[in-house]
Structures are given as C-alpha cells and as structure tokens.
PLY file of the C-alpha trace (Angstrom):
ply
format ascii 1.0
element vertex 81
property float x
property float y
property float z
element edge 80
property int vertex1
property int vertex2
end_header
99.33 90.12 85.16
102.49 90.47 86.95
103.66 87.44 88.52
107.03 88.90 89.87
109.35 92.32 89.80
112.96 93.21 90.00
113.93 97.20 89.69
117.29 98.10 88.38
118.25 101.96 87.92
118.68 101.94 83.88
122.37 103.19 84.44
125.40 100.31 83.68
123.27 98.04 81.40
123.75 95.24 81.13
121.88 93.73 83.67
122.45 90.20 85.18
119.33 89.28 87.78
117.15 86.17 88.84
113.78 85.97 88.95
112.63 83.48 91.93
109.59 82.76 94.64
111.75 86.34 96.65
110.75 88.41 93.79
106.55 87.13 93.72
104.34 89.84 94.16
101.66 88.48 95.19
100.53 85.96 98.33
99.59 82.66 97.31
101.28 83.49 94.01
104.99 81.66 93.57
107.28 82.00 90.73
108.01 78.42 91.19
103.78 77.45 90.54
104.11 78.17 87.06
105.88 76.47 84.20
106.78 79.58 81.39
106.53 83.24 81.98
106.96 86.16 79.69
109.95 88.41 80.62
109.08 91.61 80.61
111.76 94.52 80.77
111.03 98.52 80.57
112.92 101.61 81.08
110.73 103.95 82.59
110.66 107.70 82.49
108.39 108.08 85.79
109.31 104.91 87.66
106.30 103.39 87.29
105.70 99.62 86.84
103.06 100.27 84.65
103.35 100.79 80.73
103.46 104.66 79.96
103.69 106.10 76.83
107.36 106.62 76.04
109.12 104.18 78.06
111.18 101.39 76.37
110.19 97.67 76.77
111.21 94.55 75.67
109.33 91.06 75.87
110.99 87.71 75.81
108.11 85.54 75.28
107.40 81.71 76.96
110.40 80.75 78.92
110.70 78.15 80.77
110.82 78.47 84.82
114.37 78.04 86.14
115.70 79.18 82.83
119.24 80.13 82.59
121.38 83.52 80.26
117.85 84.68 79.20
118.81 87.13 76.73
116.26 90.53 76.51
116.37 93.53 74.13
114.79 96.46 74.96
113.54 97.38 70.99
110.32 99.20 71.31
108.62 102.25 72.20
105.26 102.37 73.98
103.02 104.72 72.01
100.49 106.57 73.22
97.51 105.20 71.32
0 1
1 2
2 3
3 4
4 5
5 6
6 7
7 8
8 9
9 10
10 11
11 12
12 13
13 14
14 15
15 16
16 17
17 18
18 19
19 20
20 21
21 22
22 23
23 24
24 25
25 26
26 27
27 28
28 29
29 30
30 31
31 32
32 33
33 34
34 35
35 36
36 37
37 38
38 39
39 40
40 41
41 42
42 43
43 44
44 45
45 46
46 47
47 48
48 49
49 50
50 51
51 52
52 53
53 54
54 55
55 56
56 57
57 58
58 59
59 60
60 61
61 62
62 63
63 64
64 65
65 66
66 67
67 68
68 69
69 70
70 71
71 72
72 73
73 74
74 75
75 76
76 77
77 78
78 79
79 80
C-alpha cells in the first residue's frame, strides 16, 4: 500500500527527489511513522499510479527512513499476466 508519491515527467533522468511527511498520501499516515519502506519507481505509459501492463518499474527493497543517495534502477517490465 502506498505510503507516499512523488511524480516526475520521465524526460531528463536522472532524478534526484525526497521522500518526506509532504509527500504522505494518506491522513493519519506519516512517512516519518515508519522505520523502512520499499521504493518504488515506474514509468508509466497512461499516467497512472497503478501497475499497468507495460510500464517500467523498479523496486529498491527495505530502506531505512531518512535514508540518503538511494540508488533505483528501473529493470523490469510489468507483464500482463
């Protein structure tokens, strides 16, 4: 479940960004309650936030709140299975 969002437009990648209790989604819900997130990136044909087949993704699994130069690859294609 989504915790918090950023949107980029895919164009002049590399991508620097911060994650923080600004970008929650939800009330009652801060970035700053939990202790390790996944990170979560994904190029996406329609502009949706959810996963549609085709888009690109890449997961960086575990880190640590507060992290620092979190380095993501975007290596996979979401199938349509």
């Amino acid at each position: 479940m989504p915790i918090a969002a950023v949107r980029s437009q895919a164009a002049g990648w590399p991508v620097r960004f911060s994650l923080d209790d600004q970008a929650s989604m939800g009330q009652g819900r801060p970035l700053s309650a939990f202790e390790y997130v996944d990170i979560v990136a994904r190029v996406s044909h329609t502009g949706s936030p959810t996963a549609q087949p085709g888009d690109l993704e890449g997961i960086v699994r575990r880190v640590a709140v507060g992290a620092e130069a979190v380095d993501l690859l975007i290596d996979r294609v979401i199938d349509g299975r």
